[in-house]
N, C-alpha and C positions, 0 to 999 in steps of 0.2 A: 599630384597636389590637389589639395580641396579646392573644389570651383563653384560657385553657385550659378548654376545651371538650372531657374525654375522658371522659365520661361515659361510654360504651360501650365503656372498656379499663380494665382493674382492674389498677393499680399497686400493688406490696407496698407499704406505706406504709416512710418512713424511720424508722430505730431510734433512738433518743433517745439524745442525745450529752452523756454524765453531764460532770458538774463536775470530776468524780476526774481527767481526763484532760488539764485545761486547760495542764496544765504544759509552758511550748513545749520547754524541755529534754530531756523524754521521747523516747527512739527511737522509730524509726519500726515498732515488733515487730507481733507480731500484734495484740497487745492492745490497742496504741495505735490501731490503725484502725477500732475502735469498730465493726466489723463490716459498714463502708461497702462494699467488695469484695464481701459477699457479696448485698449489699443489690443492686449495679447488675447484680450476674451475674444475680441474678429480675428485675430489671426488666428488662432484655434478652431474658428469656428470656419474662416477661408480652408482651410489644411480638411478639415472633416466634409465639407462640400466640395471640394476636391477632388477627395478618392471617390467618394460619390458617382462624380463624373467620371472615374475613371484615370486618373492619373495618378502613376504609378506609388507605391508605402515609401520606394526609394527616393522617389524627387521630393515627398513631402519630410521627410526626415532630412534632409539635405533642407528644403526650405525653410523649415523653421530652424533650423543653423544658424541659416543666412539673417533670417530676422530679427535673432538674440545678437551676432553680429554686430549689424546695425544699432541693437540698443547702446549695446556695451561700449561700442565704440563712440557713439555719442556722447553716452555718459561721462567717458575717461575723458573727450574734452572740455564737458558739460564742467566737468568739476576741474580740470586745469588740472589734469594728472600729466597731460602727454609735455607737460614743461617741466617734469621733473627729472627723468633719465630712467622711469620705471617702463617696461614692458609689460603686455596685458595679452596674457597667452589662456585661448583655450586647450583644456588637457583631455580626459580620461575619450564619453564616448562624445562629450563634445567637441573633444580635437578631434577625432576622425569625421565631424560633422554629420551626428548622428543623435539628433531629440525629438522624442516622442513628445506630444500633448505635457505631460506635466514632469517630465526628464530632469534630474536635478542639473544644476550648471557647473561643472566646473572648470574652474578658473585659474590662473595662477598671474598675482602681480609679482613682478622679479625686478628687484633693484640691483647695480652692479655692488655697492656698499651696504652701508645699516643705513637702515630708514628714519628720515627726521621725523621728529616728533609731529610736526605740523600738517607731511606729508600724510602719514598714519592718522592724522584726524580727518584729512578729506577720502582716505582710503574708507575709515568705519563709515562717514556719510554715505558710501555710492554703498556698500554691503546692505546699510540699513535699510536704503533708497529700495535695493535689488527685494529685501522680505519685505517691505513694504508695499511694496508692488505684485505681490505675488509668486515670485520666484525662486525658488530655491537653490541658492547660489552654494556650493561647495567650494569656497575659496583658501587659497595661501598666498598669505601673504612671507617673502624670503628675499633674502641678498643672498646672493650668489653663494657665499659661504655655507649659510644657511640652507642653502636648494643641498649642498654638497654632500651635507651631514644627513638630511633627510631621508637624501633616496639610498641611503642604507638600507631601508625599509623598502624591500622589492616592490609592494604594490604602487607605493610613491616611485620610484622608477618606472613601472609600467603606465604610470598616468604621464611620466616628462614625457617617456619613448611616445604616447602621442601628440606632445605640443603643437601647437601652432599660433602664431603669430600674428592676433589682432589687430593691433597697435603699438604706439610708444618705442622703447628704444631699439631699433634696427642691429647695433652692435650685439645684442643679449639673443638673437634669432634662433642659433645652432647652441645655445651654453645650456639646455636642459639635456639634449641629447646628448652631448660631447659627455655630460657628467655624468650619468648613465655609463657610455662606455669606459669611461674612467674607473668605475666604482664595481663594475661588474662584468668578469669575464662570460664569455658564450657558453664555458660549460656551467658556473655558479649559478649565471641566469635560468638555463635552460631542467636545471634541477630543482633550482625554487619552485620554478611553477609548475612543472608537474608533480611536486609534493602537494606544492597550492589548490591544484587540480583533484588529485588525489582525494584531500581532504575534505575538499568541496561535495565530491559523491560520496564521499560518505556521511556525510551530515546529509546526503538525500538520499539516504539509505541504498547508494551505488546503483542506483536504476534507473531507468528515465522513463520507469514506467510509475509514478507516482498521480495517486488519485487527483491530487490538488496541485500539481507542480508548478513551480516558479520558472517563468520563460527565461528568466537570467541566467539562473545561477543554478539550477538543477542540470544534470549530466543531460547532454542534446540541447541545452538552454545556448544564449547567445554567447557566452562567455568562454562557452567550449569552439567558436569561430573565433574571440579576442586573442586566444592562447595563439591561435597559428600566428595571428600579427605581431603577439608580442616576444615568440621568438625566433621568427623569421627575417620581421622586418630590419632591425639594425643589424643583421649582418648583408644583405642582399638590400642595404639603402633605398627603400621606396614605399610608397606613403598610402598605397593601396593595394588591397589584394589581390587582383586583375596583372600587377607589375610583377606578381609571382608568374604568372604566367608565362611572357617573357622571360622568363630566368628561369625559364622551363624546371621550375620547381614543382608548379602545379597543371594541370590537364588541363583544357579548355572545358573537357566536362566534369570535371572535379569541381573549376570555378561556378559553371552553371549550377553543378546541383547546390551550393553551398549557396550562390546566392539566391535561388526559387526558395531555398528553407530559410534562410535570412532574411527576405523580403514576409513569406508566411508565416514567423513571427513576430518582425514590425506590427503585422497587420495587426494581429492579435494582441501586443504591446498598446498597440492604437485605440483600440476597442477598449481595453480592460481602464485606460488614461481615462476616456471618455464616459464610460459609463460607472466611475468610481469620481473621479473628480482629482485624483490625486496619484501621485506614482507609483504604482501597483503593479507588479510584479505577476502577484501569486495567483493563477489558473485557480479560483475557489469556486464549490459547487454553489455558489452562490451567481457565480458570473458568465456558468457553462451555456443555459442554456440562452440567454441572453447575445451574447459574443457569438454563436452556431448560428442566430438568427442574421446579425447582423452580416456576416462573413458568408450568409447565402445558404445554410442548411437548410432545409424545410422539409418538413413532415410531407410527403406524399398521401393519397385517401386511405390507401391497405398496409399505412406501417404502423409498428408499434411505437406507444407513445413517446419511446426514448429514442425513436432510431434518430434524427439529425443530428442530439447533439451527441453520440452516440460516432454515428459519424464525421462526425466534428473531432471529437477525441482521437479516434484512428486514424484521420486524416497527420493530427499532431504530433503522438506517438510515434508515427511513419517517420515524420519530419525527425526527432529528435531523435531517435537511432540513426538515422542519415545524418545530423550532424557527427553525433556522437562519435559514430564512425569514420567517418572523416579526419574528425580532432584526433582523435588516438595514429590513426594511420599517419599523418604528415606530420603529425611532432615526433611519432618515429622516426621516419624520412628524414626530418631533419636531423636527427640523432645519426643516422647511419650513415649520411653524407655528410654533415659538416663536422660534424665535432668524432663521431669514431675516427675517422682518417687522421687527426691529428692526436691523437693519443699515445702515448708512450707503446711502445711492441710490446711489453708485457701486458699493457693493458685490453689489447683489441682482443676480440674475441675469436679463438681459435678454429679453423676450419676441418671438419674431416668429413667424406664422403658415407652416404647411409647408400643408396645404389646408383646405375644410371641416372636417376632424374633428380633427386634431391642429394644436397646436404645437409647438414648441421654446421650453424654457423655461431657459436657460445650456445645460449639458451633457443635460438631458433631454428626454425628450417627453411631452406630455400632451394628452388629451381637450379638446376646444374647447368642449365641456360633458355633462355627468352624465347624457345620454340618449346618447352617441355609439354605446357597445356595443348596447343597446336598440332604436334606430332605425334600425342600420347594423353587422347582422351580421358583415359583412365586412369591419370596420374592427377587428374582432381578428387579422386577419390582415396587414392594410393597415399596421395600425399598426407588425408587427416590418419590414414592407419597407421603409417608410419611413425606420427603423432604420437598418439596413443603407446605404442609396439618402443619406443624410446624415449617415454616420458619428457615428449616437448610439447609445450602450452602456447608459443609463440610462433610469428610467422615474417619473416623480412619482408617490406614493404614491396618490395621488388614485384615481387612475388604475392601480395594480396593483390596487387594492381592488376597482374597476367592473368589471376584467380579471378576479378572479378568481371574481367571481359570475356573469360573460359565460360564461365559460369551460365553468362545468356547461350548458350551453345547449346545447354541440355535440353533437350528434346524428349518425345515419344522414344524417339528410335534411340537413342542415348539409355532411355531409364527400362527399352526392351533387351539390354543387350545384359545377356546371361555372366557376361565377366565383372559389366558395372554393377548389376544385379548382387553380386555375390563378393562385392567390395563393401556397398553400401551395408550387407547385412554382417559381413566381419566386423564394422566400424560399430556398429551396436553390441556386437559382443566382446569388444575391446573396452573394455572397463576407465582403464586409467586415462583423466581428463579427458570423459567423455563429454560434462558439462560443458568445459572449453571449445571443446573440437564441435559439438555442434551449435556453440553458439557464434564460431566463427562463419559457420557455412550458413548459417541466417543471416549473419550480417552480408555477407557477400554475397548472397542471391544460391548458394548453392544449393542451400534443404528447399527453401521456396521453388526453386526450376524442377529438382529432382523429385517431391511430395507438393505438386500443382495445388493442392487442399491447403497443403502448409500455409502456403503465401495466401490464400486468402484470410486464413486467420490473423495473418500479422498485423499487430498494431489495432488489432478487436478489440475491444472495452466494454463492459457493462456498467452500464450509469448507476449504482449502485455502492453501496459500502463494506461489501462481504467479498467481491472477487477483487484484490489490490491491483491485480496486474494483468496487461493484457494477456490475449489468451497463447500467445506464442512466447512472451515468458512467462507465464506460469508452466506450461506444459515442459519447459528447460529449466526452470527451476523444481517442478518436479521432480525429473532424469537426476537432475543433482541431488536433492536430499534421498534419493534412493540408492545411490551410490556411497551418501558419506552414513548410510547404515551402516557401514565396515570401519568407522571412525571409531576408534577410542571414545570420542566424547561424546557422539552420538547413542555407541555402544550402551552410556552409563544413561543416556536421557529416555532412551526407547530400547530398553533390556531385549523384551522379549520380541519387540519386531524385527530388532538387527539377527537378533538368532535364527529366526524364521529366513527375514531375508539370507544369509548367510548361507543355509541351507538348500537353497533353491541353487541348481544348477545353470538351469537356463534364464541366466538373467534376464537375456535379450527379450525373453517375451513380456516382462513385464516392463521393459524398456517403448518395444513396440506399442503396447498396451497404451504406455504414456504418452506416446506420440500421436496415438490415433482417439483420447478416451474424452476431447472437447474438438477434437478438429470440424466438427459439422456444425459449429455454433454460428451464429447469423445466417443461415441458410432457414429459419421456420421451421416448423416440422420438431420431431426429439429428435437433440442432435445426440444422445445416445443409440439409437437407433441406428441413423442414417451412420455414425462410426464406426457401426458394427459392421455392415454392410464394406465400406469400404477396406478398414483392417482386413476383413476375412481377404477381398480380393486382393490387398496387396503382398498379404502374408504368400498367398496360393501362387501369386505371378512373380514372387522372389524365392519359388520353386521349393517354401515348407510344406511341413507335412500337413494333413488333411485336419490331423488331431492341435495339432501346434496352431494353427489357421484358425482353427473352431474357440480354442481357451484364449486366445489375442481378442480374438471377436466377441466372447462371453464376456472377458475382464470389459473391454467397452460400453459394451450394453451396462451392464452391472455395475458402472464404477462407483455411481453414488446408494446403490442398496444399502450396502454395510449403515453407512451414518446414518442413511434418513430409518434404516431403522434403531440404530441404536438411542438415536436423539429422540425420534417420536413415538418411539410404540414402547408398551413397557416390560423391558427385557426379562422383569421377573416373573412374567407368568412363564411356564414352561409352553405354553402352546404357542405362544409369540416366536419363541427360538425353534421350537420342532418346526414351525412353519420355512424360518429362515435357514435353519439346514438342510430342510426339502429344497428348498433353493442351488444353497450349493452342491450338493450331489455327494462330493469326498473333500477329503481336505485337503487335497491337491488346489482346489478352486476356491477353498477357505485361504491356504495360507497365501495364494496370490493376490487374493481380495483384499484382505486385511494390509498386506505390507504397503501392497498401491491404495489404498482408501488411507491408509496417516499418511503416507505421502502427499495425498492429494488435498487434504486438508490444511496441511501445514504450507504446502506452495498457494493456497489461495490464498490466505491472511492469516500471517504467521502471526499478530495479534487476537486472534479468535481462539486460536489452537489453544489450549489449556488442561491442568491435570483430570477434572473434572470428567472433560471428555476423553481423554484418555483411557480412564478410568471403566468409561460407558462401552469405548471401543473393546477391551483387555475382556472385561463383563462377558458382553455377546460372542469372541471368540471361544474364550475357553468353555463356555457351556455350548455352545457349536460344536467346538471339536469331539466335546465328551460323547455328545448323542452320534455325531458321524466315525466315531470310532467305536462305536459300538458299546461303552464301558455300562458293562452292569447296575453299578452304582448310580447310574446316572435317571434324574426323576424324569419321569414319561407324563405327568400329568400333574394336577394343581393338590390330589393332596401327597402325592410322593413326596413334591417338595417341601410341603411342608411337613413331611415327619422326619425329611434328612435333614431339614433344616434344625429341627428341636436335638435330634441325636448328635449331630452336629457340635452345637451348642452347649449338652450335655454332657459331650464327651472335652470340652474346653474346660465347662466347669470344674471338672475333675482334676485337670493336670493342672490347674492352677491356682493359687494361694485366696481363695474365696469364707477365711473365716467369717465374716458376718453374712454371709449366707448359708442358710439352712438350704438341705437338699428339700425337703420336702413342702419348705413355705415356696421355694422356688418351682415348682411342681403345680401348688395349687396359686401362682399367680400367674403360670404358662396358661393352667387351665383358664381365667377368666381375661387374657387376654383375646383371645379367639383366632379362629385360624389363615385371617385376615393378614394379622403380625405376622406371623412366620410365612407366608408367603413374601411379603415383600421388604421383609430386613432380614439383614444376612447375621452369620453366630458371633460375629464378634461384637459386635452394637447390640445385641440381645442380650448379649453378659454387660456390658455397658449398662444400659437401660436399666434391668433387671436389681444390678447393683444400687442403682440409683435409687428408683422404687422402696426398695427394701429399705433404705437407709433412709428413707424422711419418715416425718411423722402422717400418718394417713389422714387424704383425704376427704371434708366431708361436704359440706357444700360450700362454691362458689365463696357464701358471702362469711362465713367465718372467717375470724381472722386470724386464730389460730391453726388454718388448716390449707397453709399456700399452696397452690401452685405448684409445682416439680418445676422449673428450668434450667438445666444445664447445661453446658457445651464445652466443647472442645479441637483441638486439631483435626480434620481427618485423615482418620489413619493411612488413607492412598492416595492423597492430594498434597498439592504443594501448600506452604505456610501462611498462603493466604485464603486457603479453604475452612471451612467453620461449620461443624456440624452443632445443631442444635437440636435439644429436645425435650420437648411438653408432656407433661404428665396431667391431667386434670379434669375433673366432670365436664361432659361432653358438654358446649351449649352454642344457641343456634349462630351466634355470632362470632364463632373461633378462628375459622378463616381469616374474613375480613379483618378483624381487633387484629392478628399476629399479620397480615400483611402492611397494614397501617405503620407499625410500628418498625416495620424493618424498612419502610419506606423515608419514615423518620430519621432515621441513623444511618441511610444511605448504605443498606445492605443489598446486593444485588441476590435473589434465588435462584438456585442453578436447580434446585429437585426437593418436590414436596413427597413426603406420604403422611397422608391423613389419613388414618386408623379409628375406631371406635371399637371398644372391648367391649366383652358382653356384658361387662355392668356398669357400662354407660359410661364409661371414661374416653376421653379422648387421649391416643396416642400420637404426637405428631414431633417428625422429623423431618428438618431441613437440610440442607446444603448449603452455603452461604458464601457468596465473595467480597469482603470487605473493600470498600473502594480505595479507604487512608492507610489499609494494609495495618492498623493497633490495633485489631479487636483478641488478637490472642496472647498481644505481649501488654495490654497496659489492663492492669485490671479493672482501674475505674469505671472503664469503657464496657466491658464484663457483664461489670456490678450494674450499671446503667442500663442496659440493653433485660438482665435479668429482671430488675425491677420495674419495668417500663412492659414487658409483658404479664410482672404479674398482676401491676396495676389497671392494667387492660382489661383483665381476664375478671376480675374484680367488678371491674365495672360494666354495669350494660348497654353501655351505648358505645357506638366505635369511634374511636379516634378520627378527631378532625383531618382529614388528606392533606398533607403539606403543598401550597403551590409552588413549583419550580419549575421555571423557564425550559423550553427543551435547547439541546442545546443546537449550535450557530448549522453543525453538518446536517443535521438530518431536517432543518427547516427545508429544506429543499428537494425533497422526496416523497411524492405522492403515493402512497401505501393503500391503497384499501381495506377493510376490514373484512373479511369473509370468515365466519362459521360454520364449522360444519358439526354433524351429530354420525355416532357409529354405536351400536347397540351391543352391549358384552354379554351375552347369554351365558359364560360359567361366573362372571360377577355380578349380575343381573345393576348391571353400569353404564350409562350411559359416555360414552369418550368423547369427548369434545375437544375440536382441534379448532386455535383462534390463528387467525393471523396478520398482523396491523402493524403499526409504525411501533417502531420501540420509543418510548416516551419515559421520562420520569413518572414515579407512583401509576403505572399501569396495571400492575399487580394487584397494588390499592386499592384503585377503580373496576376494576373485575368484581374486586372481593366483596367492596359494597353492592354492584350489582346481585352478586349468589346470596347477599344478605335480604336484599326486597323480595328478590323472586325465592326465597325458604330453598335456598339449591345448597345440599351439604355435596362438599369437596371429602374425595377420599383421596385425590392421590395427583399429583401436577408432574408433569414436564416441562421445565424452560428451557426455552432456545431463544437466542439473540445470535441473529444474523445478520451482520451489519447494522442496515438503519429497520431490517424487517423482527419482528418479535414471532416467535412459530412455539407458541406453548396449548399443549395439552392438559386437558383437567377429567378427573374420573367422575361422575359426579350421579346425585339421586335425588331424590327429595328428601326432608328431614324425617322421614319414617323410613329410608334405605329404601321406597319403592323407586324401580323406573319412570320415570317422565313421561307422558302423553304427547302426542305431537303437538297439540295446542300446547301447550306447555314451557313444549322446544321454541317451537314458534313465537312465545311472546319474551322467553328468555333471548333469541338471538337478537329480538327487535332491540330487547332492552339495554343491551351492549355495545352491539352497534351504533345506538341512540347517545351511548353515555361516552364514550369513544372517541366519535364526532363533535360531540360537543367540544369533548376538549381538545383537538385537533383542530378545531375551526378558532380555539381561544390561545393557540401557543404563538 
């Protein structure tokens, strides 16, 4: 039973609520609130200098119970309810006597009949009293009948199952609960809510590993400890979780660990109440570092500047898998103890023997008895093959419980012994729900004891916006999407890396790869490196071959090459890729690259993954593989490419229906484009283009106005339907960058990839990439028309477009980015490359571009990347005569960047 037991927190006592006041007519002024406002603001403020001192999140969550209690109860006499025959019951987490700082209230008034009109008038007074006063009352008001019909609606059941009984009529005590079990059998119940449940993680995208999570209602949130109450309690009659105990339902440290994580999200419940003002739920990067400080994280002198709340996060993470895990385990349990046994015999689920130490018990597997992990060390290992080897995803509770007390067992001498050794590496080469199988042995200690490195990664976080999940699920959710390459649907989404993958024999090693290719993170140092180092020895002490050990240990080192080159360096020079094939060696170590490098990208933030990059990835393989396989055809140098590029093109032009192209006007506009174009656009956008050109009326200057502009666009041909290629045709002038990024800033076009071209008669060639944010720019043409005209108008004009201002948005205000510059010198494009890297902001593009407009820096050619809240773009760039930059040059360009940058980061 609730008891208020807060002897050790001293509450301002409540002000005495005079007669003078009783009048319901009276506004709601100052005077009418009886000074109740001022009264909760001390008591909030008792409760927070409190924990202060150190008494307990539990006693103060219980006290301010106690205190609402007291109002409430006053109130209902205050207004001469308790003469009516109504009951004033608190429900949901106020009947278990459980309110944070700003906790909504709810309440339930229960009359045995229909309520008099008159009664219902002194009922709206004390509700209006309650918002008046600041509180947020969640009230119902019902007669018994009405309670009856209601709690049809399971979650209104789950708010009676916690009633309790304030005040008023004593008769009505047990009639919320009674009706509950009237209305709802143990198994109906027990099925709502784990659909309820269900639905719940998936609206939090089934993880509880979320950047911003809600300490309620996200999976490990507190809701996932409500579910054990709410359907435990009304079979096993008792009013607290601790009386599961007793009814040896639950472990004495089952309870413990359930309430140190229950007590560790009060806290944070507390913190987030207080420093918000209002009932806040949601973990936002707004309140992280904030809540880290108050909760005792602190930066040390030699940490990086994210580590507290960093470990603040992991700290939480920890917590909410330790719920999680919990909830899932004992609403099993009670599935298998209370409600299986009563089941019709057809319905229970059928037993048959898999060997000595397990069964198959329906969908799961279980121990052949309660000594199996004890007498048969090796049968914690056995039993995930088994898994696998008979397509079972599930485990009887029995049996995670004997798992996870085996579990602390494993040792050195445990993970030296050549039989567990050679279980562990069967279990990676056992395919089928492998996901499953190892994300059960994380949850119960098993990969953490057995891969000592593992567990330190658990529950790791990067305070950032590019890595969504810690680093021990991403690194399982990797394993998974490598796996569902053999999907049908995956099949159709990633053609040619499932083929690849498919191909590959020894899965395991790119399994291994997965497991070992972020495990060194939070240790300093590269923890690519230091995972190399480790892979190799654990590959060599689980008795693989020397070779096998070596390509585990390369995929490590190497795991992020592939991207950072595809995204930052520019794939169409051929010495970019001859360099990165020297790299991989054969394409043995290509195609294991590539299949784990999209894996790895799409397990970090499956919202960044895009065709785009796709696109960049597919790119740099298959001109990889052509140079490591030796193919003749294949260009060695900057102008091979571009004369396979023009024959290429040539040989397109032929096979296809091109009457308004003449071969030989085609010929002499290759000629005056220069050899610039054909290096870095490929033959189908050159018949594109080409077409295009041909078919307008020619250019003469700028300002006639007979003589526009070229801009067209379209689908891209290897992107998905919201990619947009665009392309300018028009006398070169020194404002072209700027003016065309202004305007795509305008119309909320995002750049994925510039080239800016100049021909040798002074035209500018320039193509984009483009992601629409409203996703109409390909199906509404107004938008088309608009975006065409709005460039040519630009172009037109000489001065550039005013910068639109917009707010950056609410996530990335909280992310200190730097801006760092750097300069790399192209000696076969006599180009300067410039790599920027700063906060991703609205119109940054924009404000780049006017900077290369003051400093006369022509752009030939861009890379964007958006990484999270970080932007990592590349610009090829010269002066406007195409010579290289001087270092003074460099130097007063990156001042002026950085300068313009800041500024507007110091004004968002």
């Amino acid at each position: 039973m609730f008891t208020c037991d807060v002897a050790s927190v001293y509450l301002t006592p409540l002000p005495e609520l005079p007669a003078a006041y009783r009048n319901l007519a009276t506004p709601a002024t100052e005077k009418s609130l009886l000074g109740i406002p001022e009264w909760l603001t001390q008591i909030n403020a008792d409760i927070s200098r409190a924990l202060e001192r150190g008494v307990t999140i539990r006693q103060l969550v219980t006290a301010r119970s106690c205190a609402i209690d007291e109002l409430l109860t006053a109130l209902f006499t205050w207004f001469e309810l308790d003469k009516t025959g109504l009951a004033l019951f608190a429900t949901g987490g106020y009947g278990r006597g459980e309110l944070s700082l700003h906790s909504d209230i709810d309440i339930l008034l229960l009359a045995p009949d229909n309520i008099a009109v008159s009664i219902r008038a002194k009922i709206d007074g004390i509700v209006a009293l309650l918002w008046d006063i600041g509180l947020e009352p969640a009230q119902a008001v019902r007669s018994v009948a009405e309670c009856l019909e209601a709690a049809e609606d399971h979650t209104v059941a789950s708010t009676l199952l916690e009633s309790r009984l304030l005040i008023g009529n004593e008769t009505l005590q047990n009639v919320p609960i009674d009706i509950v079990n009237q209305l709802w059998s143990q198994r109906a119940f027990f099925d709502v809510k784990l659909a309820e449940a269900k639905s719940r993680y998936l609206r939090h995208n089934a993880t509880e590993y979320n950047l911003e999570p809600d300490i309620k209602s996200a999976p490990g949130g507190l809701r996932d400890i409500h579910i054990i109450g709410w359907v435990t309690k009304r079979y096993f009659r008792v009013d607290k979780l601790y009386d599961l105990v007793q009814q040896e339902f639950l472990t004495e440290k089952e309870f413990d660990e359930l309430s140190f994580a229950e007590n560790y999200l009060w806290q944070i419940r507390h913190y987030l109440h207080e420093l918000t003002g209002r009932n806040e739920n949601k973990l936002l990067f707004d309140y992280q570092r904030d809540i880290a400080q108050r909760m005792g994280y602190h930066c040390q002198p030699d940490d990086a500047p994210n580590a507290a709340v960093e470990r603040f996060m992991r700290d939480y993470y920890r917590c909410a898998m330790q719920i999680s895990t919990l909830s899932e385990m004992l609403t099993n349990h009670y599935y298998e103890t209370i409600i299986e046994p009563s089941l019709p015999e057809n319905e229970r689920p059928i037993k048959r023997p898999l060997n000595a130490h397990f069964n198959q018990i329906g969908d799961h597997i279980a121990m052949a008895h309660h000594r199996v992990f004890a007498q048969h060390p090796e049968a914690i290992l056995e039993m995930f093959l088994l898994m696998g080897q008979y397509g079972i995803k599930n485990v009887r509770t029995r049996t995670l419980r004997a798992l996870k007390i085996a579990a602390r067992g494993i040792d050195q001498n445990y993970r030296d012994n050549p039989e567990h050794q050679a279980l562990f590496l069967a279990n990676l080469k056992e395919q089928n729900y492998l996901f499953q199988r190892l994300r059960t042995m994380n949850r119960y200690g098993v990969l953490g004891n057995y891969i000592p490195a593992f567990a330190q990664v658990t529950g790791l976080m990067q305070y950032d916006l590019f890595h969504r999940y810690t680093v021990d699920a991403h690194t399982l959710f990797l394993i998974r999407i490598l796996h569902r390459f053999t999907d049908p649907e995956l099949q159709q989404e990633f053609p040619l890396v499932s083929a690849i993958f498919q191909r590959i024999e020894r899965k395991e090693i790119l399994v291994l790869a997965a497991m070992f290719h972020d495990i060194a993170k939070g240790r300093g140092g590269n923890h690519s490196q230091l995972g190399e180092t480790e892979a190799i020895e654990f590959c060599l002490n689980h008795g693989m071959s020397d070779a096998d050990a070596q390509l585990v240990g390369w995929l490590t080192r190497h795991h992020l090459l592939m991207s950072t080159t595809a995204q930052k360096k520019d794939i169409s020079d051929p010495e970019v890729v001859t360099v990165f094939a020297n790299l991989m060696g054969n394409v043995t170590h290509l195609n294991h690259l590539y299949v784990l490098t999209v894996a790895d990208m799409n397990a970090t933030n499956p919202q960044l993954w895009n065709s785009w990059r796709a696109t960049l990835m597919k790119q740099l393989y298959s001109q990889t593989r052509r140079i490591l396989r030796a193919d003749i055809d294949a260009p060695t140098n900057r102008q091979d490419m571009i004369s396979a590029t023009r024959q290429q093109a040539m040989a397109m032009l032929d096979t296809v229906d091109n009457q308004h192209m003449n071969r030989d006007e085609v010929l002499r506009l290759w000629d005056d484009l220069g050899d610039e174009y054909f290096l870095r656009e490929i033959a189908t956008d050159i018949l594109w283009h080409t077409s295009a050109i041909l078919n307008h009326p020619p250019i003469g200057r700028a300002s006639d106005a007979d003589s526009a502009p070229l801009v067209v666009l379209r689908e891209h041909r290897e992107l998905a339907l919201d990619a947009v290629q665009v392309f300018v045709y028009t006398q070169d002038q020194a404002n072209l960058f700027a003016v065309t990024m202004a305007v795509f800033d305008q119309m909320n076009l995002d750049v994925l990839d510039a080239r800016i071209i100049t021909a040798t008669r002074n035209f500018a060639l320039d193509s984009y990439v483009l992601l629409d944010r409203s996703g109409t720019l390909l199906v509404d043409e107004d938008s088309q028309q608009e975006l065409i005209q709005r460039l040519i108008d630009a172009f037109k004009n000489p001065t550039v477009p005013k910068l639109t201002t917009k707010r950056i948005p609410r996530h990335l205000r909280n992310f200190d980015v730097p801006t760092v510059i750097s300069f790399e010198f192209n000696e076969a494009s006599n180009q300067h490359m410039m790599s920027l890297q700063t906060l991703d902001q609205p119109g940054l593009l924009a404000r780049v571009g006017q900077v290369f407009l003051q400093q006369k820096i022509e752009v030939h050619a861009a890379r964007i990347t958006t990484l999270g809240e970080r932007a990592e773009d590349m610009f090829y760039i010269s002066d406007q005569q195409d010579k290289p930059l001087s270092d003074d040059k460099l130097n007063i360009l990156q001042a002026a960047l950085i300068e313009s940058l800041k500024i507007r980061q110091d004004n968002l």
